[in-house]
N, C-alpha and C positions, 0 to 999 in steps of 0.2 A: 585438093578436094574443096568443093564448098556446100552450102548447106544440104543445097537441091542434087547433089550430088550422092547425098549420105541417105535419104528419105524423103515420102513424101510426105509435107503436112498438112494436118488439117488445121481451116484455119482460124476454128473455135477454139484449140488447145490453149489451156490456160499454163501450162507447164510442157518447157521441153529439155531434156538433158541429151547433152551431146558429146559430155566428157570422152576424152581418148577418141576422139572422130578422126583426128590427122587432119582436122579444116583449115585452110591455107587461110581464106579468105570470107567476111563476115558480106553475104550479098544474097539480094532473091528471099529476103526476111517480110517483103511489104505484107502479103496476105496474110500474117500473122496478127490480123486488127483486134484478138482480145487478150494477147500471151501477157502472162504478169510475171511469169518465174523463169529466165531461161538460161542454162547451163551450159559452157563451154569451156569447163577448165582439162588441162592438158591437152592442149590440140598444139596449131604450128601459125597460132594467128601473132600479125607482128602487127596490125594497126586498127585501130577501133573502129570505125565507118559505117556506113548505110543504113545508120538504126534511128534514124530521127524520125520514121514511121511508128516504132514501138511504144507509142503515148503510153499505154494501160501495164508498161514495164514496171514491175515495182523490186522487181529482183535483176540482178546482171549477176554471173558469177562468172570471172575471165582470168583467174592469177593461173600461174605455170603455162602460160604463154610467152611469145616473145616478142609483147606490145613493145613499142616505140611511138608511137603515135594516138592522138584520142582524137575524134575528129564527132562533130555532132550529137552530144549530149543532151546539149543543153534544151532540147523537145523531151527531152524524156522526165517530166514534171512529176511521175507519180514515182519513181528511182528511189526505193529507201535502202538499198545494200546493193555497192558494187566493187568491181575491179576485184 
């Protein structure tokens, strides 16, 4: 499964929880241009990716996955709690 998959969003949300989604895969996140808080722990994601769009991210929550890889962080300048 991946995001678009699970819902649709809008893409004023300041906050999205997605815990227990079964998300394979982290993609299809761009229209999200004000999210600040966004939740994905326990899902089936194994590598970080496509989120160098999420500038106004100040939350990431991702542990009880089964990352192996982190790819594109380093845009996410506003990041004060993650992994």
């Amino acid at each position: 499964l991946t995001v678009n998959d699970i819902i649709d969003i809008d893409p004023e949300t300041l906050e999205l929880d997605l815990n227990h989604g079964r998300i394979g895969k982290l993609q299809n996140l761009e229209p999200l241009t004000q999210i600040e808080r966004l939740y994905l722990r326990w899902n089936l994601i194994t590598k970080i990716e496509n989120v160098s769009t999420l500038v106004t991210l100040k939350e990431l929550e991702l542990y009880d996955n089964q990352i192996s890889k982190i790819e594109n962080l380093e845009a996410l300048v506003n990041l004060e709690y993650g992994i």
